[in-house]
N, CA, C and O atoms as a GROMACS GRO file, in nm:
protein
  288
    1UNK      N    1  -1.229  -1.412  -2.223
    1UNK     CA    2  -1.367  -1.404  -2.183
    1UNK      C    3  -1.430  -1.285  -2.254
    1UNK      O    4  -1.369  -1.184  -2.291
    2UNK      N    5  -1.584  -1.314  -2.270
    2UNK     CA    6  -1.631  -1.178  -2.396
    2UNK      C    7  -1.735  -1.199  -2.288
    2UNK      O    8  -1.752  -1.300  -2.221
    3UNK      N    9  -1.822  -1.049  -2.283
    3UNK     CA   10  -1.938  -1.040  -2.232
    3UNK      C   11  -2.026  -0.952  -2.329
    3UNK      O   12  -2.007  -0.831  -2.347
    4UNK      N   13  -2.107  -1.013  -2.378
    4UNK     CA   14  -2.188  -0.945  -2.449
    4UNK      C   15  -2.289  -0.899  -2.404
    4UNK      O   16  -2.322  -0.947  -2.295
    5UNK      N   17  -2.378  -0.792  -2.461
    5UNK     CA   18  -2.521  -0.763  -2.416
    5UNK      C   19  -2.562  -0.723  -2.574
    5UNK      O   20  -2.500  -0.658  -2.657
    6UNK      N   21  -2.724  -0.806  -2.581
    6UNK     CA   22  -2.805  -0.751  -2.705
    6UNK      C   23  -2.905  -0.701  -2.670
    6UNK      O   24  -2.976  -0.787  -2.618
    7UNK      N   25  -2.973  -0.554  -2.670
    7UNK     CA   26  -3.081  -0.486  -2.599
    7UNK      C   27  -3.170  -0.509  -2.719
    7UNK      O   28  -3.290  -0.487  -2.697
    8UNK      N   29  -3.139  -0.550  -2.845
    8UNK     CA   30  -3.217  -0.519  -2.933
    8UNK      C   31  -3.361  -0.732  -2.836
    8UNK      O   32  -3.482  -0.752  -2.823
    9UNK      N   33  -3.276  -0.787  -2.816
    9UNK     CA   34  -3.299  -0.938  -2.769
    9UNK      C   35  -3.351  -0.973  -2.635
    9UNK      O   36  -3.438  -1.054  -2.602
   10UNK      N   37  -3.266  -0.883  -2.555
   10UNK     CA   38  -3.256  -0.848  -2.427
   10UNK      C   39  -3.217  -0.966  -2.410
   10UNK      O   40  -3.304  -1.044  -2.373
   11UNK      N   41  -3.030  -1.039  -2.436
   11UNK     CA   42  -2.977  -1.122  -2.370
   11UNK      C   43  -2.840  -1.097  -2.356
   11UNK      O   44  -2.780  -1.000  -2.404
   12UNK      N   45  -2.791  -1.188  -2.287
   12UNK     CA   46  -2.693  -1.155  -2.176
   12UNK      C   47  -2.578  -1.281  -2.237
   12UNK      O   48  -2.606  -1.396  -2.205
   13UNK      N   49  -2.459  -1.259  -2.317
   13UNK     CA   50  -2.405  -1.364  -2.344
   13UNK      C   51  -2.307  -1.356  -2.248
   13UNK      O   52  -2.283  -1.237  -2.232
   14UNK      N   53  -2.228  -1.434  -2.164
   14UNK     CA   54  -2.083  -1.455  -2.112
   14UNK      C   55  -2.012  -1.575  -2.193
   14UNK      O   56  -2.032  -1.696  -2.181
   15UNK      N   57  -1.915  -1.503  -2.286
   15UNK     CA   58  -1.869  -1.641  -2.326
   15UNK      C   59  -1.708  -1.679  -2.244
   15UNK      O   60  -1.630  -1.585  -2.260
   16UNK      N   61  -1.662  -1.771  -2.182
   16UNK     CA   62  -1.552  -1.818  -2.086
   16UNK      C   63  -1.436  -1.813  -2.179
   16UNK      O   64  -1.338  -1.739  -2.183
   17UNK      N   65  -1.485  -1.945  -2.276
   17UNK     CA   66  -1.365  -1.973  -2.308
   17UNK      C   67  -1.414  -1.925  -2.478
   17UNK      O   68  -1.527  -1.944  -2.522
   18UNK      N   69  -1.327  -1.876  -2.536
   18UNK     CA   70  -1.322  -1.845  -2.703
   18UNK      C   71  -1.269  -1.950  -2.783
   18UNK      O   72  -1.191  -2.042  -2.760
   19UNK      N   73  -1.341  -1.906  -2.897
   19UNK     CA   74  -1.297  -2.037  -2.936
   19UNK      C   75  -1.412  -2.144  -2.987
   19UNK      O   76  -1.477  -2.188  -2.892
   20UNK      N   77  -1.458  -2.203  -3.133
   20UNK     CA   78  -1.579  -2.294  -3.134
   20UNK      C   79  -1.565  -2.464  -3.099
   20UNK      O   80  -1.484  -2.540  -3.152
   21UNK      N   81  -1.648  -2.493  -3.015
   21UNK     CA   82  -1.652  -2.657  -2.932
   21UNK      C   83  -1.798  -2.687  -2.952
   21UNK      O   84  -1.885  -2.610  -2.911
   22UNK      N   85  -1.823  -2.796  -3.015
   22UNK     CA   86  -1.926  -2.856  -2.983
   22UNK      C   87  -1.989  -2.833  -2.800
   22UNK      O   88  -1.914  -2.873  -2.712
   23UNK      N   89  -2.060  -2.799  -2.778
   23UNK     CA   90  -2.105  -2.779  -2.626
   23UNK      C   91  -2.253  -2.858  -2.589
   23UNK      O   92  -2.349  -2.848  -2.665
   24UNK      N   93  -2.259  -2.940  -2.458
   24UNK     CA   94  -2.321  -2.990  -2.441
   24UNK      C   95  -2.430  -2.864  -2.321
   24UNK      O   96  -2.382  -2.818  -2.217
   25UNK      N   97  -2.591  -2.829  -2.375
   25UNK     CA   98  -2.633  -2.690  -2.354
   25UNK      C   99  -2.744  -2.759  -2.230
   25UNK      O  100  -2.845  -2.823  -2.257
   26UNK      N  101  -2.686  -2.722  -2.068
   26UNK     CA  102  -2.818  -2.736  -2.018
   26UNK      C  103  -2.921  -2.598  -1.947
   26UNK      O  104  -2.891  -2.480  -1.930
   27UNK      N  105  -3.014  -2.652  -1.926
   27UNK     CA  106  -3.088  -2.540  -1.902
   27UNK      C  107  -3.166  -2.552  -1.788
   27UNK      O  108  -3.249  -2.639  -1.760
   28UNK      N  109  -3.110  -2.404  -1.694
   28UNK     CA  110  -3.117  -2.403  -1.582
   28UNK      C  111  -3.252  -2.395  -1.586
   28UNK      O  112  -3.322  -2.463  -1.511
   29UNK      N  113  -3.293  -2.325  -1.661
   29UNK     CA  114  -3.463  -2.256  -1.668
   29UNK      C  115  -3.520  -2.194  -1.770
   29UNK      O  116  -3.431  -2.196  -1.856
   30UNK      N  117  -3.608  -2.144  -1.812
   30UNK     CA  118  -3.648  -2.116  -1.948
   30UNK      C  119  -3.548  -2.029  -1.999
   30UNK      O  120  -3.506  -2.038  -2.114
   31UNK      N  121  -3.495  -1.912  -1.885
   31UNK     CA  122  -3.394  -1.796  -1.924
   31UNK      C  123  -3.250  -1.800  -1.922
   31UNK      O  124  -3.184  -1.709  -1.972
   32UNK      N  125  -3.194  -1.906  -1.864
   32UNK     CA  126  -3.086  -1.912  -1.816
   32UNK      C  127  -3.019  -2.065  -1.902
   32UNK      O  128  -3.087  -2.167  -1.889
   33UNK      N  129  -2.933  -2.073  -1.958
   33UNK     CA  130  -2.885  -2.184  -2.023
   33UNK      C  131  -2.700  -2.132  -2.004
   33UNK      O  132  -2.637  -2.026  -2.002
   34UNK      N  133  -2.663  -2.316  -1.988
   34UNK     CA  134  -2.500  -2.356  -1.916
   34UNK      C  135  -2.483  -2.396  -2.038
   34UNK      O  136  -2.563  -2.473  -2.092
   35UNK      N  137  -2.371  -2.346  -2.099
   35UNK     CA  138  -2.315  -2.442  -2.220
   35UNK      C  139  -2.141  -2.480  -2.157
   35UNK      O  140  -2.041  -2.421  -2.119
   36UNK      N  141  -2.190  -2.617  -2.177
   36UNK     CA  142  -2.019  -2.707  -2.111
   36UNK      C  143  -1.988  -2.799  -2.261
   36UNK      O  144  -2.060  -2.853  -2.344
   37UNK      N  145  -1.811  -2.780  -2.237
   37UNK     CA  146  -1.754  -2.819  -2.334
   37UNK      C  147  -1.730  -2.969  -2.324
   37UNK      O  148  -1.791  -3.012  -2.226
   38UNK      N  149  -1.656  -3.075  -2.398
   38UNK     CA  150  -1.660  -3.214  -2.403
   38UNK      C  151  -1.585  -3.237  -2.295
   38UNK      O  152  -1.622  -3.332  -2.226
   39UNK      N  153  -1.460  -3.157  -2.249
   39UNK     CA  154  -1.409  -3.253  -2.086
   39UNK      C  155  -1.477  -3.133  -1.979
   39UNK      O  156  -1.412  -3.050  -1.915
   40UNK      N  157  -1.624  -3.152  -1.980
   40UNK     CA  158  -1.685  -3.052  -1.858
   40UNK      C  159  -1.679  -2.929  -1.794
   40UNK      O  160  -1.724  -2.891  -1.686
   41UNK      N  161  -1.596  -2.857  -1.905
   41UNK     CA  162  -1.577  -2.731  -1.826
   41UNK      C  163  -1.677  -2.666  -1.884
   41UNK      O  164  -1.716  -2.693  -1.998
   42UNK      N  165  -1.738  -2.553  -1.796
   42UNK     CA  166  -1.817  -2.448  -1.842
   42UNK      C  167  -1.773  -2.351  -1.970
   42UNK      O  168  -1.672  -2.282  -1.965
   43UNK      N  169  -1.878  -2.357  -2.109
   43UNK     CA  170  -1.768  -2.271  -2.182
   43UNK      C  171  -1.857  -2.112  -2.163
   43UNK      O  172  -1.807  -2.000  -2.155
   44UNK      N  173  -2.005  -2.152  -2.159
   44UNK     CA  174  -2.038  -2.014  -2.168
   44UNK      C  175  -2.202  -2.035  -2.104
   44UNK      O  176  -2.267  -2.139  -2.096
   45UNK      N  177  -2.233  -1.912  -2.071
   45UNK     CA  178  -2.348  -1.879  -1.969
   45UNK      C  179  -2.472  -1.774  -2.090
   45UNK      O  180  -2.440  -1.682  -2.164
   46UNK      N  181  -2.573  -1.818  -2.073
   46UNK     CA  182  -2.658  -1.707  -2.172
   46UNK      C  183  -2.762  -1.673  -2.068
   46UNK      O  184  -2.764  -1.726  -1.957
   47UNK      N  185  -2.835  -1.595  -2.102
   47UNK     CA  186  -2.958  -1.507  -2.000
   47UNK      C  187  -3.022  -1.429  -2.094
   47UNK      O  188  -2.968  -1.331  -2.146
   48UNK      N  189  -3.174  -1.484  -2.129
   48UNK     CA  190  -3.311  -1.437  -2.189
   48UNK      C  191  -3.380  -1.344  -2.125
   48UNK      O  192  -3.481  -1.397  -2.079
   49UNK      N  193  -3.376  -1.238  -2.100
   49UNK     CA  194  -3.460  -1.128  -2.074
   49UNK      C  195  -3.397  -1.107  -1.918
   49UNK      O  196  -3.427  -1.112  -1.799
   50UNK      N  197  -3.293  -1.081  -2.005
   50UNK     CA  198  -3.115  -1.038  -1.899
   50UNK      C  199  -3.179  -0.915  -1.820
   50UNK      O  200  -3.188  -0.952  -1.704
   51UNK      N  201  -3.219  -0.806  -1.831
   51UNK     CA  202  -3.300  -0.689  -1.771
   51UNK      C  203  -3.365  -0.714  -1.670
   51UNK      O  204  -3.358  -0.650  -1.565
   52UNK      N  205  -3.448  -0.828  -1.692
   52UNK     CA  206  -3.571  -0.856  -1.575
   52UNK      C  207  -3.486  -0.963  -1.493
   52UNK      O  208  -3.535  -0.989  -1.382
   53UNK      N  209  -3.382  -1.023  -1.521
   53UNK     CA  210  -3.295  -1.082  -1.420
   53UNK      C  211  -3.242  -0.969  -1.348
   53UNK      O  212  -3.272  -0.958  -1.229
   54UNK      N  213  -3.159  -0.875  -1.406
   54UNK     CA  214  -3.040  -0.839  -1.375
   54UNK      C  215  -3.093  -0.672  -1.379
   54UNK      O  216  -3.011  -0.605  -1.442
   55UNK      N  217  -3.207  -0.592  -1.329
   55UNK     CA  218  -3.219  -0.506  -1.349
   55UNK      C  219  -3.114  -0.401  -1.372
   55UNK      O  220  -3.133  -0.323  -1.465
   56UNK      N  221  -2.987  -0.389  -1.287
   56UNK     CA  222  -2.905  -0.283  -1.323
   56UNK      C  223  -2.845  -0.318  -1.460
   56UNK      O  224  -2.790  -0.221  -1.514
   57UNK      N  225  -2.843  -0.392  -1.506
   57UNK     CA  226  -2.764  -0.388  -1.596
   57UNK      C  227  -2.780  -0.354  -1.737
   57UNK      O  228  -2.714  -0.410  -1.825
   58UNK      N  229  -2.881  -0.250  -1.763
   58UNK     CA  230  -2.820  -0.166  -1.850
   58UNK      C  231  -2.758   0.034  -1.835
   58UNK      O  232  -2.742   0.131  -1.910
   59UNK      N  233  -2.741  -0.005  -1.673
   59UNK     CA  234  -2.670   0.100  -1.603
   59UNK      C  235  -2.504   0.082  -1.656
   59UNK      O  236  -2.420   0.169  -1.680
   60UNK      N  237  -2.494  -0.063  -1.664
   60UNK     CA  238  -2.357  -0.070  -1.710
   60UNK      C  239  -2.302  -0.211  -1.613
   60UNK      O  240  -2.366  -0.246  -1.513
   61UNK      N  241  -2.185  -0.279  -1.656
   61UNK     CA  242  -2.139  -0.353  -1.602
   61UNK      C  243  -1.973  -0.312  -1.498
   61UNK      O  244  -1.900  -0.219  -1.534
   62UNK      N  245  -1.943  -0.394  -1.381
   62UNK     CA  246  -1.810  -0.316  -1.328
   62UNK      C  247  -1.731  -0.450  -1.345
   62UNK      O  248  -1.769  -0.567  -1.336
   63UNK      N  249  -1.609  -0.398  -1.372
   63UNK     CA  250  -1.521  -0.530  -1.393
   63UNK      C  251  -1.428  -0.503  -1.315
   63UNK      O  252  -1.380  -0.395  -1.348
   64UNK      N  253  -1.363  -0.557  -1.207
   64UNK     CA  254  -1.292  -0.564  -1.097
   64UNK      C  255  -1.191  -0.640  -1.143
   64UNK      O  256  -1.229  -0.745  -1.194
   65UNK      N  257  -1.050  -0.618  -1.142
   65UNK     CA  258  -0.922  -0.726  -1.095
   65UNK      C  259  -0.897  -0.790  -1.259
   65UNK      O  260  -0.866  -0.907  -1.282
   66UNK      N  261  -0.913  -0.709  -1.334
   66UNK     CA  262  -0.941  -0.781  -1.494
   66UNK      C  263  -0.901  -0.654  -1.575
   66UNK      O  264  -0.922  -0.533  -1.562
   67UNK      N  265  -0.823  -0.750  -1.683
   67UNK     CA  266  -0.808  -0.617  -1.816
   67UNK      C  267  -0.920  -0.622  -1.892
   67UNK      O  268  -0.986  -0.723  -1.918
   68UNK      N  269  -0.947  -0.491  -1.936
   68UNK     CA  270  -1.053  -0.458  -2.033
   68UNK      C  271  -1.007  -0.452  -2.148
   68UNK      O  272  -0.900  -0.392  -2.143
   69UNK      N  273  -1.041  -0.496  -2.290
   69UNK     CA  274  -1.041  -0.508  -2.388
   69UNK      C  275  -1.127  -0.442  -2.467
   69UNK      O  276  -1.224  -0.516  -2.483
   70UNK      N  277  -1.145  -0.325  -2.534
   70UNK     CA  278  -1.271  -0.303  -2.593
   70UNK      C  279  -1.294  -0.339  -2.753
   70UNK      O  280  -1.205  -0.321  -2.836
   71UNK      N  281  -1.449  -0.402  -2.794
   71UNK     CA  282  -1.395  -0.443  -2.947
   71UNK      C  283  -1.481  -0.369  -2.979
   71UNK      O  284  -1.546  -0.317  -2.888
   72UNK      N  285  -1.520  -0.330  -3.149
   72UNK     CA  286  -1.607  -0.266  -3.173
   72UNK      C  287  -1.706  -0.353  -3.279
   72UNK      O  288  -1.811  -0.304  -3.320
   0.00000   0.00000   0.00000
């Protein structure tokens, strides 16, 4: 799992699964889009003006019960 943030965009990538799949992309709402792979699983989550959703979060994110990986 990768979690990205682009401040330059202000969006919010979660990608699940790694890895490139054709993905079938729906959209919850103008800001929010589900991308699911060909046998239905969720592969990845995006968020358009991730800030005004998610105000804390460019305080930082907490990751609980999970290894951290850092890339550069």
């Amino acid at each position: 799992m990768k979690i990205r943030y682009d401040p330059q965009v202000d969006a919010l990538d979660i990608r699940l699964v790694e890895g490139r799949v054709e993905c079938e992309t729906v959209h919850l709402s103008d800001r929010v889009a589900l991308d699911f792979g060909p046998d239905g699983r969720l592969m990845a989550i995006e968020i358009r003006y991730a800030s005004e959703i998610l105000p804390d979060l460019k305080r930082g994110i907490a990751v609980e019960n999970l290894a951290v990986v850092t890339t550069g």
